[in-house]
N, C-alpha and C positions, 0 to 999 in steps of 0.2 A: 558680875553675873547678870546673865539675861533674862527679864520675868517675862513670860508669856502670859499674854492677853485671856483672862475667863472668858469662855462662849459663853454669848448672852442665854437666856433660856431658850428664844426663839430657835434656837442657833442647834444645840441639844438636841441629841439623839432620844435619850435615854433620861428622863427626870425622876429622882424620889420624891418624894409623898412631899415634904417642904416647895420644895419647885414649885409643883405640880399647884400646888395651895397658891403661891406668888406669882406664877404668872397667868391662872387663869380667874385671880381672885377669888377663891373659894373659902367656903368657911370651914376652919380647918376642923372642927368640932362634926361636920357634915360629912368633908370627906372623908377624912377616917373612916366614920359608921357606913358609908358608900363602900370602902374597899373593904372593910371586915366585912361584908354584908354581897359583893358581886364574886363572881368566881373571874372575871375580868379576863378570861380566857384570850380575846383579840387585843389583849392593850398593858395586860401585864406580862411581866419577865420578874423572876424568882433570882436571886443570887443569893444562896444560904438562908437565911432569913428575912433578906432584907427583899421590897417590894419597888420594881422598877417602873415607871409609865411609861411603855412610846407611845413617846409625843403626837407622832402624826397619825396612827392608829386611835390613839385616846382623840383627837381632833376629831376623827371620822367618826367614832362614835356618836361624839358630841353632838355631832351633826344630825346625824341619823334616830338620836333620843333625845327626850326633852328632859333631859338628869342634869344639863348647866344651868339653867332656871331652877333647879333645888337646890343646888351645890354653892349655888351663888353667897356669896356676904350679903350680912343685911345690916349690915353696920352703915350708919349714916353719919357722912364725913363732913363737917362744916370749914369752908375754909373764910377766916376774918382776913381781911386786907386794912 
């Protein structure tokens, strides 16, 4: 049987709330209370219940508001060698 390759997230149309957390490093504690909290009109898509991000719409935003400096992690990562 042949496995096809996962699209990286870059890659993604369409990301849910976990994605959207790992690839743009957010804290997922944040964004939750960001998407119960926007009506997201330009960046979300509704499937039943579930909440979808596009990606390159959520990008533009980004861009456009300073809400990735809040959404950010602030977890400090120490790497020992």
């Amino acid at each position: 049987m042949i496995e096809m390759a996962k699209p990286r997230l870059e890659e993604k149309e369409f990301l849910n709330p976990e994605e959207a957390i790992r690839h743009w490093n957010f804290s997922s504690r944040k964004f939750y209370r960001f998407l119960d909290e926007t009506d997201g009109g330009m960046f979300l898509a509704y499937y039943k219940k579930r909440k979808l991000i596009l990606r390159v719409a959520f990008e533009k935003y980004l861009q456009e508001n300073p809400a990735k400096s809040i959404l950010l992690n602030s977890k400090v990562v120490r790497v020992t060698l």
